[in-house]
Every structure is written in C-alpha cells, then in structure tokens.
C-alpha positions, -999 to +999 in steps of 0.1 A: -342+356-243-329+377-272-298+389-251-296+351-245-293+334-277-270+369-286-246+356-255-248+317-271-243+330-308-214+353-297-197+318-281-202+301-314-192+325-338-162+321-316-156+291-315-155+285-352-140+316-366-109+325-347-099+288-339-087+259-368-109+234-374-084+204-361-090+196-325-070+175-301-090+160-274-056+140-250-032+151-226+002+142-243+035+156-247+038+179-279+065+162-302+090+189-311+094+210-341+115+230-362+093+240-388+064+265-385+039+241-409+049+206-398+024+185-384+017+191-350+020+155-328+010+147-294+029+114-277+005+104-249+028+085-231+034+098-194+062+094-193+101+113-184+134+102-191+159+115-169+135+137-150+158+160-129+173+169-168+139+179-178+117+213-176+077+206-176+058+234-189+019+223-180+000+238-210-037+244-200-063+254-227-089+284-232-129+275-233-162+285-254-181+281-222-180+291-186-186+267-160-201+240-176-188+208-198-170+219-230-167+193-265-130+210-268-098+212-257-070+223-277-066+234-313-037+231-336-029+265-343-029+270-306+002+243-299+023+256-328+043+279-307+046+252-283+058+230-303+089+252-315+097+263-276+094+225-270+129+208-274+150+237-263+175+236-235+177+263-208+210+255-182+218+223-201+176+213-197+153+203-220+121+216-221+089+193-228+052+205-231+024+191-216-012+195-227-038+189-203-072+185-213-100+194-186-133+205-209-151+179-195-147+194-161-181+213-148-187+238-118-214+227-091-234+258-106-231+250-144-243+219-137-274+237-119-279+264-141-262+248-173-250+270-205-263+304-192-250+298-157-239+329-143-247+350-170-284+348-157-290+381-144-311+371-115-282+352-100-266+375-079-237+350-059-219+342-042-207+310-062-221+281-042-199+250-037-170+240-061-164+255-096-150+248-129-115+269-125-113+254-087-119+218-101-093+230-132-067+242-101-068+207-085-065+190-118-035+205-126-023+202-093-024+160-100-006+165-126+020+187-111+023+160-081+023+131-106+054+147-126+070+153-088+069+114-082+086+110-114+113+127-102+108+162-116+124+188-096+092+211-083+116+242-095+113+227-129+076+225-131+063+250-147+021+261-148+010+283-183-020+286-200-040+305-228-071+326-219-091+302-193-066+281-188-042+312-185-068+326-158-065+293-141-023+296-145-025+330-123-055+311-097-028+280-091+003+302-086-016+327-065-024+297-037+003+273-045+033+287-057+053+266-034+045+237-059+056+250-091+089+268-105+068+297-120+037+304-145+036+317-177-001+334-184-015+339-222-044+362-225-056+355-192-098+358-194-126+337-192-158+359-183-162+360-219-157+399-239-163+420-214-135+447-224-149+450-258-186+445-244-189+468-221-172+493-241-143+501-220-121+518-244-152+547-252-166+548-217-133+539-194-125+512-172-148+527-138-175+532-160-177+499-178-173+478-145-202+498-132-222+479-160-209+450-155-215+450-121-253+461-127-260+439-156-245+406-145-238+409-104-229+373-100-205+368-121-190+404-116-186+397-083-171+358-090-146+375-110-139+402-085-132+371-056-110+355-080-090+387-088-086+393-046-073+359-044-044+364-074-038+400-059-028+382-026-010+357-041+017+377-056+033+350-076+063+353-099+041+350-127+049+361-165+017+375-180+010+381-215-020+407-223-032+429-257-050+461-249-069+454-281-088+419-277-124+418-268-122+396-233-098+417-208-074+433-230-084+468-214-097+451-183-064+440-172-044+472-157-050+454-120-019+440-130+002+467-129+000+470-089+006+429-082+040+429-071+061+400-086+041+398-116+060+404-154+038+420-175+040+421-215+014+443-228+019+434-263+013+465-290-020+474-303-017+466-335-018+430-353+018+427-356+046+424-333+083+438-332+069+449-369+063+417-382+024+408-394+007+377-376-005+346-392-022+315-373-042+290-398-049+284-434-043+258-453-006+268-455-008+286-421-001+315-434-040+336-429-034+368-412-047+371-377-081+385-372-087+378-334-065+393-308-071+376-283-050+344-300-021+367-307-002+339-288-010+314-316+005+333-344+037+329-359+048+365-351+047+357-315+077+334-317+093+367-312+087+363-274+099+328-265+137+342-256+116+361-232+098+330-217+132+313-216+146+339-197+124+338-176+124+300-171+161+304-164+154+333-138+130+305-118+155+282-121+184+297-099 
C-alpha cells in the first residue's frame, strides 16, 4: 500500500511541479507567434484554407496516468515551441499545429483495474482487449482521415507528440506509415520513471530491466510488445530523447538499431547548443528543472531548423 500511494504521490508531485498551471482542454489550431511570452491561443475551428498549401503537424500530449481517464491535456508551456514553428513555410507551405486532446480516453484494463492498473504487481498480462495508446492510435487516425477529406495531401500530414503522446507518435507510424508524411517524437515514454527508478545509470540497462521485469511483469512485458511492434515498423520517424530524464532517457538505446529512425540524443546537461533552458514563470523565464520537458523550453527552439528539414526531406 505504501509503494502505492509512493507510485500516486510520485504522479502528482508531477503533475504540479514540472508543468504550468494554465491548462487547455480543446483540439484547435495553435494561433501563431513570434514572440517567446505572447499569449498562447487555440482557434478551434476545423477548418483549412487551401489545404494542398498547407503542412498539418498533429500535436498529441503526455499523461499523469497510464491507462485510465486523465483531467488534462495540454499545458501552455508545452505549446510554446509550437506556436513559433507554427506559421513557417517549408517549399512555399505553411505549417499549422494541431492539438488533439484524448485524456478522456481509457484502456479496457484501466477501467477494470483503475489508477493502479498495471502497476499492480499481481497482474502479470498480457493486456486484455483494447487499450489507452490503441484507442489514442485510432483517434488520431480520425483525425488524420478527416484532414485527408479536406483535401490535405497525406505527404503533408504529419504525426508528433511529447512523452505519451510521443510514444503513441512512434505506435501510429510503426503500423500506418502509409497514412502520414512522417512523425516527429518528443520524449517518447509513458511507463512512468523507470530509467531513473530502477536505477539504470548505477546498475546498467540489463540489470535494471531485470527489475522491472520482476517487480512489475505486466506492464514490463506491455511495454516490451509495444517496443516489437515500433521495431518492425521501421518508420521514418525523427525522435527526440535526453539521457538524463527520469522516464526512458537511459531506457531508450533500442533506438539506435531501428533502421529509418533519426535520433537526437540531446546533451546531458540542462542547456542546449550552450544556451540555459527556461519554460514557465510568470515572465517565462524559470530555469528548467525537469528533463524530461526539455522540449518545452525556450532553448529548444534551437532544433526547429532540424524538424523543418526534416519535414522538407518527407516532403520530396
């Protein structure tokens, strides 16, 4: 019970520290920006002018719980970067941003076991019926299919994501490339810190999985399937990871051996190309704590020539 309410206080500690206190509960188009600190604005109107001049990047949001219903979506600080990529032209096409909001989604097992789901130890899988990232896969694949009847060139779609969401980015490319131009992963995790957790960096990666695999055999094995299936897929995926944050940042070397995949293992420090990371405050300007949001901060802005390039690269 103890290790329990550790697992739930861990989640909300989380939840309230790392991320702003501003959600945004839609699906919308973020409103561009030019400035770091203006207001961030969502137009919820579905709708595309000119569709085959237009790039659709599908933005998909992390989770404080596992299979089961989540209260949030999206935060502010998390759309900033966003909201500065959105606007810019790649081959004469502009690029919008989509959120889509799915915490309200829930896996046929959450909604057996709620909260502790598979972190019960007892549960040993496999994962019976449907689950929260297959039911976050066909949601986005609506979406995808509702921009195609617009008009929007399937090259042009693209599928990206930040920590569950970016887990669920590499899940829909692995099985349905074919539908999308490419996917652009942030901090793909969502088996909550097990890097940090199970002490990979002190004990090494073998070691720590053997753990994980003793201590929690259903879900270790859940995310084991789900890793098989990306591995097969191959997708043209770019993939953002930092060896330093608690979820997979040291968990993630599988990568290495996908071929197709582009992977940026950002530095281990809190800074990037040199320059120090800030996310919130009151002026936006607080110094990152969490790495696992490096992809929120201001400093990250150093990579979005990177994610254009490789939008252009999809698009020939």
């Amino acid at each position: 019970m103890k290790k329990f309410l550790g697992i739930i206080l861990m989640s909300f500690l989380f939840c309230t520290n790392i991320y702003a206190s501003e959600s945004i509960k839609k699906d919308g188009f973020i409103i561009p920006t030019d400035d770091w600190k203006d207001k961030i604005k969502i137009d919820e109107n579905f709708e595309v002018n000119n569709p085959k001049d237009k790039i659709i990047i599908i933005y998909n949001h992390g989770s404080d719980v596992n299979d089961v219903k989540s209260k949030n979506c999206f935060w502010i600080r998390e759309l900033r970067n966003w909201a500065q990529l959105a606007g810019d032209k790649i081959n004469d096409k502009e690029i919008m941003v989509y959120i889509h909001c799915q915490g309200k989604l829930e896996g046929d097992l959450g909604a057996e076991l709620g909260k502790r789901g598979m972190w019960m130890k007892k549960w040993e899988g496999p994962y019976p019926g449907t689950s929260k990232m297959d039911r976050r896969v066909e949601g986005n694949l609506e979406v995808i299919k509702k921009f195609v009847n617009m008009g929007v060139p399937k090259k042009q779609i693209f599928m990206s994501g930040h920590s569950c969401g970016g887990w669920a980015t590499l899940r829909l490319t692995a099985k349905y490339m074919e539908k999308v131009g490419g996917g652009i992963s942030l901090m793909p995790a969502c088996f909550w810190t097990i890097s940090k957790k199970f002490k990979v960096k002190k004990v090494g990666y073998e070691e720590a999985m053997k753990k994980f695999h003793k201590k929690y055999p259903g879900m270790a094995e859940w995310r084991q399937a789900q890793i098989d299936i990306i591995k097969e897929g191959k997708a043209p995926v770019l993939i953002f990871t930092h060896p330093m944050e608690p979820f997979e940042g040291l968990t993630s070397d599988w990568m290495d051996d996908v071929p197709n995949f582009k992977r940026v293992v950002i530095s281990e420090k809190k800074t990037i190309n040199g320059k120090k990371c800030n996310t919130a405050g009151s002026d936006w300007e607080e110094p990152l704590k969490n790495l696992h949001i490096i992809d929120f901060a201001d400093c990250f802005m150093h990579y979005h020539p990177q994610i254009k390039e490789y939008i252009a690269s999809r698009l020939e």
